[in-house]
C-alpha positions as a LaTeX table, in Angstrom:
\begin{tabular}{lrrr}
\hline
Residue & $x$ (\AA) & $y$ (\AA) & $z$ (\AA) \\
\hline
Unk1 & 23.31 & 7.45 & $-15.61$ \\
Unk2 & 23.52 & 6.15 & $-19.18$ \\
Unk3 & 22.68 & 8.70 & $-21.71$ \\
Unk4 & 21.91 & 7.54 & $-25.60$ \\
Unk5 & 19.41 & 5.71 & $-27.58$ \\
Unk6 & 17.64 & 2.66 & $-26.23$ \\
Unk7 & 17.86 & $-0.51$ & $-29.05$ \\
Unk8 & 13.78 & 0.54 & $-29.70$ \\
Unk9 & 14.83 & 3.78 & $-30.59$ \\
Unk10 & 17.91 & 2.77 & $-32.58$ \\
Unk11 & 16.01 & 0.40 & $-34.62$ \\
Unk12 & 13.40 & 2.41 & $-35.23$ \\
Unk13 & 15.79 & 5.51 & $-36.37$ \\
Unk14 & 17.35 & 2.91 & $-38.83$ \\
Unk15 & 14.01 & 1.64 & $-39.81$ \\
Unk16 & 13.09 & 5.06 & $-40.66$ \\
Unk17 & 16.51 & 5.67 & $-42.44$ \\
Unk18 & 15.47 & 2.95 & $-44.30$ \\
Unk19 & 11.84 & 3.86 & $-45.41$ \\
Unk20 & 13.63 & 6.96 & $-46.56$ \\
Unk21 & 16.26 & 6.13 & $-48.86$ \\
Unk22 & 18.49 & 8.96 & $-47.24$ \\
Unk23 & 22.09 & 8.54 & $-48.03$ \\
Unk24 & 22.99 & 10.94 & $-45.97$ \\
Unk25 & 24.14 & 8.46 & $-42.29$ \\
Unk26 & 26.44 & 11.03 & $-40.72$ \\
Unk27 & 24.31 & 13.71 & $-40.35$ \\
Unk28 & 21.14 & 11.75 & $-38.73$ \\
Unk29 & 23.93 & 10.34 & $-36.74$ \\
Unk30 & 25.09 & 13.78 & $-35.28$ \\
Unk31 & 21.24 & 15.08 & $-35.26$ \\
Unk32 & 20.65 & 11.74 & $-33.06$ \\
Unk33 & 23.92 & 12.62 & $-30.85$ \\
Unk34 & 22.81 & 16.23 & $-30.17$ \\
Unk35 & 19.46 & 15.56 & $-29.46$ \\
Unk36 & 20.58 & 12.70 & $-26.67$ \\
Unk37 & 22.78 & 15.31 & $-25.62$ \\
Unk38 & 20.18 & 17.71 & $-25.04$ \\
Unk39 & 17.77 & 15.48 & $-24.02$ \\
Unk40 & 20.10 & 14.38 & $-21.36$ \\
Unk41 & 20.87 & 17.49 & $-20.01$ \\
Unk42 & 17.39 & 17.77 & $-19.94$ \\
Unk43 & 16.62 & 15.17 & $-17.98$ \\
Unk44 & 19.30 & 15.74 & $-15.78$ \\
Unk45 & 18.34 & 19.42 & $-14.92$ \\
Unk46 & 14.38 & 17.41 & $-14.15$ \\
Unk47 & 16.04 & 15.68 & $-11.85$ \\
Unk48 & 17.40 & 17.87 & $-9.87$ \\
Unk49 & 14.63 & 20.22 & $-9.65$ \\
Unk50 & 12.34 & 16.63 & $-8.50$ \\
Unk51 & 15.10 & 16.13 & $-5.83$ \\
Unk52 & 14.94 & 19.99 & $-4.58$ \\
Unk53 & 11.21 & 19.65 & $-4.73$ \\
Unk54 & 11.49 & 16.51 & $-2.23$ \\
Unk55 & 13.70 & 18.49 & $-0.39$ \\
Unk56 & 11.24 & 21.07 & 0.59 \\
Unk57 & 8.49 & 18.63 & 0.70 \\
Unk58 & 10.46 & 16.99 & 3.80 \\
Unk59 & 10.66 & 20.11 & 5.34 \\
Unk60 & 7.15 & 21.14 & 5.03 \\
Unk61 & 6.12 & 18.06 & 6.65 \\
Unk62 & 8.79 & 18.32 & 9.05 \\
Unk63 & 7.59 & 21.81 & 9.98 \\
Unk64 & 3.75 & 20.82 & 9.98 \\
Unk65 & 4.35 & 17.99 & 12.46 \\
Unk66 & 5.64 & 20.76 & 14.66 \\
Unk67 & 3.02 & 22.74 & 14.73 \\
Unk68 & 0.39 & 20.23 & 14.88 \\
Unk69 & 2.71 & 19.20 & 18.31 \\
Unk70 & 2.85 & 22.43 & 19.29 \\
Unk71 & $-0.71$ & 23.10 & 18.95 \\
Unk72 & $-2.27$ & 19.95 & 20.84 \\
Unk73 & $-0.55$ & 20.28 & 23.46 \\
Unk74 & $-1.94$ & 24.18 & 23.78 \\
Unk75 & $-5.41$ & 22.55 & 23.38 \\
Unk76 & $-5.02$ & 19.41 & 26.32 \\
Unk77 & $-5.96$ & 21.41 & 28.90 \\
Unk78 & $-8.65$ & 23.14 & 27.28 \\
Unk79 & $-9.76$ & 19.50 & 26.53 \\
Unk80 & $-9.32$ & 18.49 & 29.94 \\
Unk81 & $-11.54$ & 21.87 & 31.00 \\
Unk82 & $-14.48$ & 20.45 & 28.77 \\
Unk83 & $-14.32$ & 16.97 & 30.03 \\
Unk84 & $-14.67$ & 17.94 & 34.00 \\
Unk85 & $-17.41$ & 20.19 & 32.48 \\
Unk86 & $-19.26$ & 17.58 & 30.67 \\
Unk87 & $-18.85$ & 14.76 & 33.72 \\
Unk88 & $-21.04$ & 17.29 & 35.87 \\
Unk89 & $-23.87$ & 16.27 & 32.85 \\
Unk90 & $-25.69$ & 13.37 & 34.30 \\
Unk91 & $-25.59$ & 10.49 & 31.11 \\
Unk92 & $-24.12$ & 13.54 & 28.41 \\
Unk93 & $-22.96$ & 10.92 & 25.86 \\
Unk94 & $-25.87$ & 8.64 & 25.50 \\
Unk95 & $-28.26$ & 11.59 & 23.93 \\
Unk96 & $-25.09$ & 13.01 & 22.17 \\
Unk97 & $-24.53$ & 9.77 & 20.40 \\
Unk98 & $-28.13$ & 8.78 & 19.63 \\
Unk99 & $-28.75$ & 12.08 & 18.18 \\
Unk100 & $-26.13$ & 12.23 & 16.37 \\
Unk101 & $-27.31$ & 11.72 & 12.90 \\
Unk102 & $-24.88$ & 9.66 & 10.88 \\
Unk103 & $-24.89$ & 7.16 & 14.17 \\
Unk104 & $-28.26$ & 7.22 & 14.85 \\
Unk105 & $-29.12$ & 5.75 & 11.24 \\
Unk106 & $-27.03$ & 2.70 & 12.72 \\
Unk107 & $-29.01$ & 2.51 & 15.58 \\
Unk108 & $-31.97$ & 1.92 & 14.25 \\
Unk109 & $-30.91$ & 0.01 & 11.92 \\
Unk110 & $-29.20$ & $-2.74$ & 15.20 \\
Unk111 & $-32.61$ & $-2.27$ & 17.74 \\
Unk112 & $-33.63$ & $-0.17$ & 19.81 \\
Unk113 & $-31.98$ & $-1.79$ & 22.84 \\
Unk114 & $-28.29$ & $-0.43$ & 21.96 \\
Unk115 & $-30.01$ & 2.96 & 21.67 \\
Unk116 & $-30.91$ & 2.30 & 25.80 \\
Unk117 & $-27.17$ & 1.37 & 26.80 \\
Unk118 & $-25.80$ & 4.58 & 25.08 \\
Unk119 & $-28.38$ & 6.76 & 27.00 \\
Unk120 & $-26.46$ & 4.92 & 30.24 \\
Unk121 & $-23.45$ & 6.06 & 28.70 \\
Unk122 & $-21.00$ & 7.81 & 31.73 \\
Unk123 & $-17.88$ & 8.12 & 29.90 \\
Unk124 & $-16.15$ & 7.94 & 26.22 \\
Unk125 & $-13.13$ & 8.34 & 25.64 \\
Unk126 & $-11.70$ & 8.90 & 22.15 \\
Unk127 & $-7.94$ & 8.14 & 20.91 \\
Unk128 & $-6.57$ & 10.99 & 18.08 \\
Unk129 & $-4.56$ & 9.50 & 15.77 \\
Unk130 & $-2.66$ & 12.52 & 13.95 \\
Unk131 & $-1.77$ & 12.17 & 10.52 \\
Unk132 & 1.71 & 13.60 & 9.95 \\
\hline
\end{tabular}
């Protein structure tokens, strides 16, 4: 990485040299090498904290998709349990999804007939998509 001035900021020191009269070059010269040198170091030092910060950003996620994984695959059978329970319910998902109340604004907003072929709804199945 290139430390020092950009042209902007060399132009505008000498621009403000300028406005100022100052005969004294050498020591805005050193005042403008320390401070790059500072600023540098700086900036360096930022960027090593941002890459340790990624660092334990990966392995947060990287630990969080674990036990997400570990967890639905403790809860399949327990989802399995309720659907054999809810198949023994004679047309479940029709009433569930017609009462539900977010869905049911759509449904009568399409007719009345999609509101009869969810009531002779057997069956729905559902596809999580996890987001890790």
């Amino acid at each position: 990485m290139t430390c020092g001035p950009s042209p902007r900021k060399i132009q505008r020191v000498d621009e403000v040299e300028d406005a100022d009269g100052s005969d004294s070059d050498d020591d805005a010269e050193d005042e403008q090498d320390d401070l790059d040198d500072t600023t540098c170091q700086a900036l360096s030092e930022v960027l090593e904290c941002q890459q340790e910060l990624k660092e334990l950003d990966d392995k947060e996620a990287n630990e969080i998709s674990q036990v997400v994984s570990k967890y639905s695959t403790l809860c399949q059978s327990y989802y399995d349990k309720r659907e054999a329970f809810i198949e023994k319910v004679l047309y479940f998902w029709g009433p569930a999804i017609i009462n539900h109340s977010q869905i049911n604004t759509i449904l009568l907003l399409e007719g009345e007939e999609l509101g009869f072929l969810f009531c002779r709804l057997n069956k729905l199945e559902v596809e999580e998509f996890l987001k890790w």
